[in-house]
MMTF fields as JSON, N, C-alpha, C and O atoms, coordinates in Angstrom:
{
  "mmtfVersion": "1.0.0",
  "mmtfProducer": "UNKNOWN",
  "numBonds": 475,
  "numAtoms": 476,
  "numGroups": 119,
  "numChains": 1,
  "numModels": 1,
  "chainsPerModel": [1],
  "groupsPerChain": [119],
  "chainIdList": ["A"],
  "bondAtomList": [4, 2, 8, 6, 12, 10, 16, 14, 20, 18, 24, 22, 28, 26, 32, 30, 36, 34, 40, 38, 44, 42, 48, 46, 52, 50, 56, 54, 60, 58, 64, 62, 68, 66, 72, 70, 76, 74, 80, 78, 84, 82, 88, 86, 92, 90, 96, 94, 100, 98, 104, 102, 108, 106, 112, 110, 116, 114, 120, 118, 124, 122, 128, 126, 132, 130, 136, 134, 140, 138, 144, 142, 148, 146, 152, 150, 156, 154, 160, 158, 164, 162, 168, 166, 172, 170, 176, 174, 180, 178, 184, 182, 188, 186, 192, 190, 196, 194, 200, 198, 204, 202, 208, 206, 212, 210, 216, 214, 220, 218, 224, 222, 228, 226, 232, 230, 236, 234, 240, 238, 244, 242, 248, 246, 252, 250, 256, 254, 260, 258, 264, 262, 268, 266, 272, 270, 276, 274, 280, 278, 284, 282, 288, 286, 292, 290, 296, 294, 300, 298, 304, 302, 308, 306, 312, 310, 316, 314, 320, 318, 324, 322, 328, 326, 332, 330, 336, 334, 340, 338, 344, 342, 348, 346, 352, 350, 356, 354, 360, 358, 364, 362, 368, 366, 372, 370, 376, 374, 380, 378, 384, 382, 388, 386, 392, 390, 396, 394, 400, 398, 404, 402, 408, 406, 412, 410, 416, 414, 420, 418, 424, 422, 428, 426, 432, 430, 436, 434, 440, 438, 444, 442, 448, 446, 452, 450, 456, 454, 460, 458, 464, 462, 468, 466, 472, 470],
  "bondOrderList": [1, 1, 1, 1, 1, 1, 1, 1, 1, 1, 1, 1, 1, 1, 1, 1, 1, 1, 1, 1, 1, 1, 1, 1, 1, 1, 1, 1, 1, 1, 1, 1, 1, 1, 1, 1, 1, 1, 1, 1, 1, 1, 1, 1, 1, 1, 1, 1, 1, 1, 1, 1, 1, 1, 1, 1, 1, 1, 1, 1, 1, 1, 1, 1, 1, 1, 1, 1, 1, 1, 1, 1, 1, 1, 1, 1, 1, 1, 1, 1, 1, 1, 1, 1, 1, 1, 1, 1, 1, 1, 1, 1, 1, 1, 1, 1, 1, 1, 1, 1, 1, 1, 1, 1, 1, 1, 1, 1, 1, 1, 1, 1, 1, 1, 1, 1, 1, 1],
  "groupList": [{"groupName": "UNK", "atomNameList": ["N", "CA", "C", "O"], "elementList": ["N", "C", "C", "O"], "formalChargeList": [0, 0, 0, 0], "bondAtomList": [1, 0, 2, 1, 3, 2], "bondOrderList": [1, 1, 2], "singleLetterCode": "X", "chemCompType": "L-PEPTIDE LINKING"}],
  "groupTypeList": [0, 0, 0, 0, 0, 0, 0, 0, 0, 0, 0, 0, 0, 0, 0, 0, 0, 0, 0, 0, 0, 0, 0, 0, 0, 0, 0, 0, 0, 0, 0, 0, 0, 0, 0, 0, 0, 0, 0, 0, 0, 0, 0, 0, 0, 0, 0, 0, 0, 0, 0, 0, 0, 0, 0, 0, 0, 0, 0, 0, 0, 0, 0, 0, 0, 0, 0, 0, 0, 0, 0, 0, 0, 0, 0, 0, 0, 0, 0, 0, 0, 0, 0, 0, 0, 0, 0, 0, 0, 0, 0, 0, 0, 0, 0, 0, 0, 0, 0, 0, 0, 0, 0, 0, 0, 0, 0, 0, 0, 0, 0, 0, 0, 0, 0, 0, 0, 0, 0],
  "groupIdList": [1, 2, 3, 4, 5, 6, 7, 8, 9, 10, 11, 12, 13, 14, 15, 16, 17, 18, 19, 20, 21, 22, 23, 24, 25, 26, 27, 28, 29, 30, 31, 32, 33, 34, 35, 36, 37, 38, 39, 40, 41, 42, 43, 44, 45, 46, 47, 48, 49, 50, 51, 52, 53, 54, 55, 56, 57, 58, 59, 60, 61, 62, 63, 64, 65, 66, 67, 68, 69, 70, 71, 72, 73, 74, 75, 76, 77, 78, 79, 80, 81, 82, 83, 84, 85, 86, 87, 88, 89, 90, 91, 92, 93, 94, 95, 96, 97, 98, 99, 100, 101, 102, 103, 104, 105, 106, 107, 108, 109, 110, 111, 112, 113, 114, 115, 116, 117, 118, 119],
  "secStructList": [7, 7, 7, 7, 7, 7, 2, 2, 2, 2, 2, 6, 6, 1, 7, 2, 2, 2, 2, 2, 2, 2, 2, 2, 2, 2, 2, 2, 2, 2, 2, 2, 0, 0, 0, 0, 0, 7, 7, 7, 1, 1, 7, 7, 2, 2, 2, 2, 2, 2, 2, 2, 2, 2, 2, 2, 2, 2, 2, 6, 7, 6, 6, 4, 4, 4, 7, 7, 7, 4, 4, 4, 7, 1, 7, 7, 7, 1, 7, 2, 2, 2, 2, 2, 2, 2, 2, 2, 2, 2, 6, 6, 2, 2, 2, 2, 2, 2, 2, 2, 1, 2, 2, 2, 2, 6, 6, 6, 6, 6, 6, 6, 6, 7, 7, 7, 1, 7, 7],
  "xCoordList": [10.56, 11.219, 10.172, 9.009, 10.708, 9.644, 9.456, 10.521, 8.554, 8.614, 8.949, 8.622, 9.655, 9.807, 8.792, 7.797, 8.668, 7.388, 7.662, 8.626, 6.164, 6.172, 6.314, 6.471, 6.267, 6.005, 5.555, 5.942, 3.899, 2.721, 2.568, 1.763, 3.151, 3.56, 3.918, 3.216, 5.038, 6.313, 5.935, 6.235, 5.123, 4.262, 3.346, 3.203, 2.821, 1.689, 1.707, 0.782, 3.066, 3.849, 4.75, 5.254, 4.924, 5.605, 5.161, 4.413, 5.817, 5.094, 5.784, 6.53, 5.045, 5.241, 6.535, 6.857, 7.694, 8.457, 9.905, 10.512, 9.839, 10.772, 9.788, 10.397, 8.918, 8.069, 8.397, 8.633, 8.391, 8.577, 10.152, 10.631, 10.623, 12.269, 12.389, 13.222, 11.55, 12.04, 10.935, 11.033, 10.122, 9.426, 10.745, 10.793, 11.505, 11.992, 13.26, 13.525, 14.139, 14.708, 14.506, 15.403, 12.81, 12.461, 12.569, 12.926, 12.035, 11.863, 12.953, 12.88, 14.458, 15.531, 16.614, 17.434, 15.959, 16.389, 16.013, 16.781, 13.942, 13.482, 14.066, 14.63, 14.058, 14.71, 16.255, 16.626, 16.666, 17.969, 18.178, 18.732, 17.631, 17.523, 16.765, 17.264, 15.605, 14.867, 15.819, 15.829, 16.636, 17.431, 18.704, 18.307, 19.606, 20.389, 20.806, 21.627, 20.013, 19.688, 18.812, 19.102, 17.697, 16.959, 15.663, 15.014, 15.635, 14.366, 12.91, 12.667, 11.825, 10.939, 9.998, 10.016, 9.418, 8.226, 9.595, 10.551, 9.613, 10.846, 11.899, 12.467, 12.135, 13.813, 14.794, 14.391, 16.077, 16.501, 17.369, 17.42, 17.924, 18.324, 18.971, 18.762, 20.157, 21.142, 20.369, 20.676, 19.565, 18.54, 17.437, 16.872, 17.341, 16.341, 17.113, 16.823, 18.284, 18.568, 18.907, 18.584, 19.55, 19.769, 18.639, 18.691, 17.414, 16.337, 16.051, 15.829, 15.972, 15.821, 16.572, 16.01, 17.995, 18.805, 18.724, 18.984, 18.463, 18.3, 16.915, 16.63, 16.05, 14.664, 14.835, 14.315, 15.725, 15.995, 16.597, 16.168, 17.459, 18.518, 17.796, 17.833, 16.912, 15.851, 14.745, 14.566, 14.228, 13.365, 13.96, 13.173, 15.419, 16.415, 16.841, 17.955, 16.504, 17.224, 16.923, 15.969, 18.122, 17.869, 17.205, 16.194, 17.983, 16.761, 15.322, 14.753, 14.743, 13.114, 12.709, 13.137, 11.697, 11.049, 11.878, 11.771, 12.528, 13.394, 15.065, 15.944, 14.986, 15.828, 16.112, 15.263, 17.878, 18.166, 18.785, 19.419, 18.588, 18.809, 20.16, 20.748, 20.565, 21.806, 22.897, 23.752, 22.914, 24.061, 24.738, 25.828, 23.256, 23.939, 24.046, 24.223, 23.892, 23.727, 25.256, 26.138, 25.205, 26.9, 27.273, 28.387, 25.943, 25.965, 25.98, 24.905, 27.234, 27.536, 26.792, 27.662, 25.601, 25.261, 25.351, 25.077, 25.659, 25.674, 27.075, 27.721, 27.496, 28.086, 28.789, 28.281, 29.983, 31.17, 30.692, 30.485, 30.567, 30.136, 29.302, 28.964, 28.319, 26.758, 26.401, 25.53, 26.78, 26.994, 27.593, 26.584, 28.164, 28.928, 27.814, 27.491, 27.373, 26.381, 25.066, 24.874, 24.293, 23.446, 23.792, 23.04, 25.362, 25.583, 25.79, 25.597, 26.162, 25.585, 24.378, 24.187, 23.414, 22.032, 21.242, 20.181, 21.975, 21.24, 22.365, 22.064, 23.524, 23.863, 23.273, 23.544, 22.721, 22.163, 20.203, 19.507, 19.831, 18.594, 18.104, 17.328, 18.768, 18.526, 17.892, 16.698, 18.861, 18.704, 16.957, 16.087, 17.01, 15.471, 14.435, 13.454, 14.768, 13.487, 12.588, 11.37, 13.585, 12.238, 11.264, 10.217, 11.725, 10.657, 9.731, 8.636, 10.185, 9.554, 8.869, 8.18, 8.7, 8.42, 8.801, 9.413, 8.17, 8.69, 8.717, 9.715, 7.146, 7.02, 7.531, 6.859, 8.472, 9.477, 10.682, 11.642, 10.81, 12.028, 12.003, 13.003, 11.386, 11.331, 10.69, 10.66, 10.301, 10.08, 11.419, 11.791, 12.151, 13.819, 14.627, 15.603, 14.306, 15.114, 15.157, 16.19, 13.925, 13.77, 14.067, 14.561, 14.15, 14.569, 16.091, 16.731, 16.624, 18.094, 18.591, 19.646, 17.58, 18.129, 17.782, 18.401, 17.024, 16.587, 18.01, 18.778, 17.686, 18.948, 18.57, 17.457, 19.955, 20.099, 19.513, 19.667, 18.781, 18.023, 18.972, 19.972, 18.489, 19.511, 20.67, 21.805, 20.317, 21.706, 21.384, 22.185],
  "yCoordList": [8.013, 8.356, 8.328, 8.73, 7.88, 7.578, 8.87, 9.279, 9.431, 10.665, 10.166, 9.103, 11.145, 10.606, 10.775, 11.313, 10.384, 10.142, 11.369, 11.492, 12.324, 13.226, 13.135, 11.988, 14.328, 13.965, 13.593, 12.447, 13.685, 13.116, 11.406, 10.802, 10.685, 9.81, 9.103, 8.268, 9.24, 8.708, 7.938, 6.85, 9.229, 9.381, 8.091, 7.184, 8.343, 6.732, 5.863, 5.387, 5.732, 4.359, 3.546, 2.463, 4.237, 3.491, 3.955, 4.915, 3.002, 3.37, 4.738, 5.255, 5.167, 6.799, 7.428, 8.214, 6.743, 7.352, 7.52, 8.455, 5.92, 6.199, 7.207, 8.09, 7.129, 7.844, 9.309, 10.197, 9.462, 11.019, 11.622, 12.712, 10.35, 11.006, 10.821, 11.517, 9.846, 9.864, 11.23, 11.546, 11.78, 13.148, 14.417, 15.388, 14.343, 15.252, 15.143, 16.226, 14.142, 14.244, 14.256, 14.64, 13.631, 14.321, 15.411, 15.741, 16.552, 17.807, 18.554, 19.698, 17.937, 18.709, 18.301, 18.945, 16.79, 17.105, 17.958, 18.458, 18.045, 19.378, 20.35, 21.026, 20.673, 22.356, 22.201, 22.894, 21.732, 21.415, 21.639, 22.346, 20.917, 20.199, 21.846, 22.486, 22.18, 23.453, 25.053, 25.834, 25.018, 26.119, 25.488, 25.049, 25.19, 24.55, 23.822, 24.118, 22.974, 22.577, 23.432, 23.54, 23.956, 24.995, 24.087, 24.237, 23.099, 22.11, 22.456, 23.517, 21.934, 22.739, 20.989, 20.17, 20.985, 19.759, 18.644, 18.842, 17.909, 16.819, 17.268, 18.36, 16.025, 16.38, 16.098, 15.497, 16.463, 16.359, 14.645, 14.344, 13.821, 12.801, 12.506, 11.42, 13.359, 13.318, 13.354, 12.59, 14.097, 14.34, 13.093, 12.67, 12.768, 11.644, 10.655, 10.433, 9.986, 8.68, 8.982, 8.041, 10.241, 10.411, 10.037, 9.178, 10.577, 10.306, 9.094, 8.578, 8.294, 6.918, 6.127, 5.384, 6.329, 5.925, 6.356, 5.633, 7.219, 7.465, 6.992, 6.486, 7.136, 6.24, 5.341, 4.759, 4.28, 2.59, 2.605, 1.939, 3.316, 3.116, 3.201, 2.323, 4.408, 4.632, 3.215, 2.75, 2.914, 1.797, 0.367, -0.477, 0.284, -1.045, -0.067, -0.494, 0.997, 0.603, 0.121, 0.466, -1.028, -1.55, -1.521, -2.183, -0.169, -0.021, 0.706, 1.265, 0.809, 0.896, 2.425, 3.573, 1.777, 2.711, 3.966, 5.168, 3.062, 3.467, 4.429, 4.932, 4.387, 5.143, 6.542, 7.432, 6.759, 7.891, 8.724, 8.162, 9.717, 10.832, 10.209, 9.532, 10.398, 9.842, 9.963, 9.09, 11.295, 12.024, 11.807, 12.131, 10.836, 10.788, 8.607, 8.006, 7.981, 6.976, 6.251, 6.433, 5.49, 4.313, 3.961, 3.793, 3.819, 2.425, 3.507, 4.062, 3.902, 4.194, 3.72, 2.988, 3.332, 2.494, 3.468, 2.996, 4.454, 5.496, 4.757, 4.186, 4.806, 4.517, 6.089, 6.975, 6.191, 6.972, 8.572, 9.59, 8.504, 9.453, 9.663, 10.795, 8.65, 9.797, 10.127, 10.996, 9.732, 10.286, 11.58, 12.215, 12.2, 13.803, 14.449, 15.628, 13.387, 14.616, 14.521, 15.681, 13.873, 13.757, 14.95, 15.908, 14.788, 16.155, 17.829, 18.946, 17.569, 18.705, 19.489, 20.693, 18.327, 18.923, 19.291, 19.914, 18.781, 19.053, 20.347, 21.272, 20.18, 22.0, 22.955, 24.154, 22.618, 23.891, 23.976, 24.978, 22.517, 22.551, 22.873, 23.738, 21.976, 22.452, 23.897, 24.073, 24.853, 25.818, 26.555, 27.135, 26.21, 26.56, 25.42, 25.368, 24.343, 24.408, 24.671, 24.491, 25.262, 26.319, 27.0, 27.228, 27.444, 28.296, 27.672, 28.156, 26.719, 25.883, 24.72, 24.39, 23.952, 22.943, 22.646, 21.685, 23.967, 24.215, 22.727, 22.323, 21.759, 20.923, 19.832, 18.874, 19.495, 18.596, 19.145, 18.385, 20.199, 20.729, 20.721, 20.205, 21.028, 20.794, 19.599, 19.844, 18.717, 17.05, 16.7, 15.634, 17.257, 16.387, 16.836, 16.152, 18.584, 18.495, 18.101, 18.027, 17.737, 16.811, 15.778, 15.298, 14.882, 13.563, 13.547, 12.559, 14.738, 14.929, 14.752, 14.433, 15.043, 15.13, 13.369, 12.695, 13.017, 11.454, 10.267, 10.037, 9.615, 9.166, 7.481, 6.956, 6.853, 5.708, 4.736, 4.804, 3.774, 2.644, 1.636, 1.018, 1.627, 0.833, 1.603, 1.129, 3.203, 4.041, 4.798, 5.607],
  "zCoordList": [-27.549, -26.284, -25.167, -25.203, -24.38, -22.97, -22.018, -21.554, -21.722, -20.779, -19.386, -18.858, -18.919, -17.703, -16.755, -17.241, -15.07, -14.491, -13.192, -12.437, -13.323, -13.011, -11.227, -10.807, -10.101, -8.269, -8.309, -8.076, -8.652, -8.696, -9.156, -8.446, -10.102, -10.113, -9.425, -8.855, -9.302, -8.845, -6.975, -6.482, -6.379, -4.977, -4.972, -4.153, -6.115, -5.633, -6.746, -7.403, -6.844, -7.062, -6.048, -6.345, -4.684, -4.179, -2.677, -2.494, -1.41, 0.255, 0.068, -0.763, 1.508, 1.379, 1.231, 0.34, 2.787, 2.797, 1.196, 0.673, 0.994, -0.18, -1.259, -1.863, -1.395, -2.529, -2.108, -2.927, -0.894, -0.847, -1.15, -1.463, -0.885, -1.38, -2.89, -3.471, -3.68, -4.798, -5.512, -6.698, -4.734, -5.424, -5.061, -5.816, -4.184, -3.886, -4.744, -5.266, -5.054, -5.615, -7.455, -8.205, -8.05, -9.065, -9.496, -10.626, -7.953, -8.213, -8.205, -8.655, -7.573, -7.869, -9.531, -10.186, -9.644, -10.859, -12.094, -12.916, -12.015, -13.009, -12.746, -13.607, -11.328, -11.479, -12.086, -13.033, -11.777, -12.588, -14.077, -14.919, -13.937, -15.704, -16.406, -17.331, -15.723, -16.483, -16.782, -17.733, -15.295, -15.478, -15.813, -16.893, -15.77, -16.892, -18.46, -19.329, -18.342, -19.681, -20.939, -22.131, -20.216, -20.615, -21.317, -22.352, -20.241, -20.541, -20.735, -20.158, -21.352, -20.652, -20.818, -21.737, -19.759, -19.794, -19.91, -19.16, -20.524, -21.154, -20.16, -20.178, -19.061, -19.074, -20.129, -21.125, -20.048, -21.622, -20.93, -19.737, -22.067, -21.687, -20.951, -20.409, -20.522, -19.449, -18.049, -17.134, -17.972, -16.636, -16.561, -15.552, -17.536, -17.607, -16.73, -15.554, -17.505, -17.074, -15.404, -14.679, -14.663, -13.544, -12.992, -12.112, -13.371, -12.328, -12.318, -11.223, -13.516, -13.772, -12.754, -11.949, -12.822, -11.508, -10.242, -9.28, -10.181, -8.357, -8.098, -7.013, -9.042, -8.198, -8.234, -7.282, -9.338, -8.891, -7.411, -6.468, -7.393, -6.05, -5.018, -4.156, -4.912, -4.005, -3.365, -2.24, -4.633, -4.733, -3.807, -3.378, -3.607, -3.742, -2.388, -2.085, -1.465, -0.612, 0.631, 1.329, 0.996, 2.445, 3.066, 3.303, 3.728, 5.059, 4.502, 5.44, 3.477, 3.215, 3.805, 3.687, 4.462, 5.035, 6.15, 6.39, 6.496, 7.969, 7.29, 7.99, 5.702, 5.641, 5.798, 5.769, 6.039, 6.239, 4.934, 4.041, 4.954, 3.395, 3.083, 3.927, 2.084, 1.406, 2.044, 2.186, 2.545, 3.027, 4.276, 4.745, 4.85, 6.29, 6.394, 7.453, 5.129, 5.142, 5.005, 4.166, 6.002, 5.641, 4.56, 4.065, 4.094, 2.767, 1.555, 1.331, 0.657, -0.937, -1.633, -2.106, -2.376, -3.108, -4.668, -5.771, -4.492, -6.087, -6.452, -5.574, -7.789, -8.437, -8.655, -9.343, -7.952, -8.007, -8.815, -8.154, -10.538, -11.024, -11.027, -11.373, -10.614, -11.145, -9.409, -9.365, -8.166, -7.191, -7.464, -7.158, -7.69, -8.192, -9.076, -9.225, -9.568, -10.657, -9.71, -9.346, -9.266, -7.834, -7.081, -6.898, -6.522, -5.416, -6.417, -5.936, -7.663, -8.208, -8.353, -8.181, -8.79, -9.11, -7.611, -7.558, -6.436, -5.088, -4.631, -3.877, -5.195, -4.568, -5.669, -5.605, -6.367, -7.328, -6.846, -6.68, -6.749, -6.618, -4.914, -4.507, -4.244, -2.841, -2.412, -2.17, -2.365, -2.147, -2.777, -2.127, -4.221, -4.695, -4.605, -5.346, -3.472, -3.367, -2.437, -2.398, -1.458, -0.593, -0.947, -0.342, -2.28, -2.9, -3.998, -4.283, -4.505, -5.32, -4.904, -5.87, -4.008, -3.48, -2.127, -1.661, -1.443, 0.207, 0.946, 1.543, 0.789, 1.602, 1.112, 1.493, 0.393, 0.251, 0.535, 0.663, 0.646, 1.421, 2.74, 3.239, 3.316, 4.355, 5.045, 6.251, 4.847, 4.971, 4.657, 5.147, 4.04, 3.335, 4.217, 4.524, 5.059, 6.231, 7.295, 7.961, 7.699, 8.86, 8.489, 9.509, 7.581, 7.45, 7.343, 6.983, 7.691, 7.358, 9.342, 9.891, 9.738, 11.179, 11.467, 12.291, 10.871, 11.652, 11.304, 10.369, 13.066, 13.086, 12.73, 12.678, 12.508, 11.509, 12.543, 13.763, 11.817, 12.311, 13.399, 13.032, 14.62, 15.523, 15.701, 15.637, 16.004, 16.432, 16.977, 17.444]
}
């Protein structure tokens, strides 16, 4: 079984800005995955392949550098269900990660106010 790839990773594997969204959304799938699943180190497989998919999606999107957080983006590119399980693990994780990983929380809320490229 392949471990999955830790913030630290994930960060300088790719330019900054997608790298910083795909650490932030790493870090809401561990917390997820740790208090739910009852993971510890290993996400368990279900959490795995999510992250696996949202950093492809991440990696593949459009607008690059210049993108806007999911939430405020035109373009659907999640695939119906695992979009729902995405907005699960961010209404459970969101909230803790002020306390867990303040400065991706708050880098993720300012990127929540930035407006869409050519708007």
């Amino acid at each position: 079984m392949s471990q999955s790839p830790s913030c630290e990773q994930v960060v300088s594997a790719s330019p900054r800005r997608i790298a910083r969204e795909q650490a932030t959304v790493t870090a809401m799938i561990r917390t997820f995955c740790r208090s739910l699943h009852a993971s510890r180190g290993e996400l368990c497989p279900e959490c795995a392949e999510l992250q696996a998919y949202a950093i492809g999606r991440l990696a593949r999107c459009p607008f690059g550098q210049d993108k806007p957080t999911c939430s405020n983006c035109p373009i659907r590119c999640h695939k119906p269900q695992l979009r729902e399980r995405i907005r699960e693990v961010m209404r459970y994780a969101g909230p803790r990660m002020l306390w867990r990983h303040p400065v991706l929380a708050i880098r993720h809320l300012l990127d929540n106010r930035r407006m869409m490229p050519g708007g």
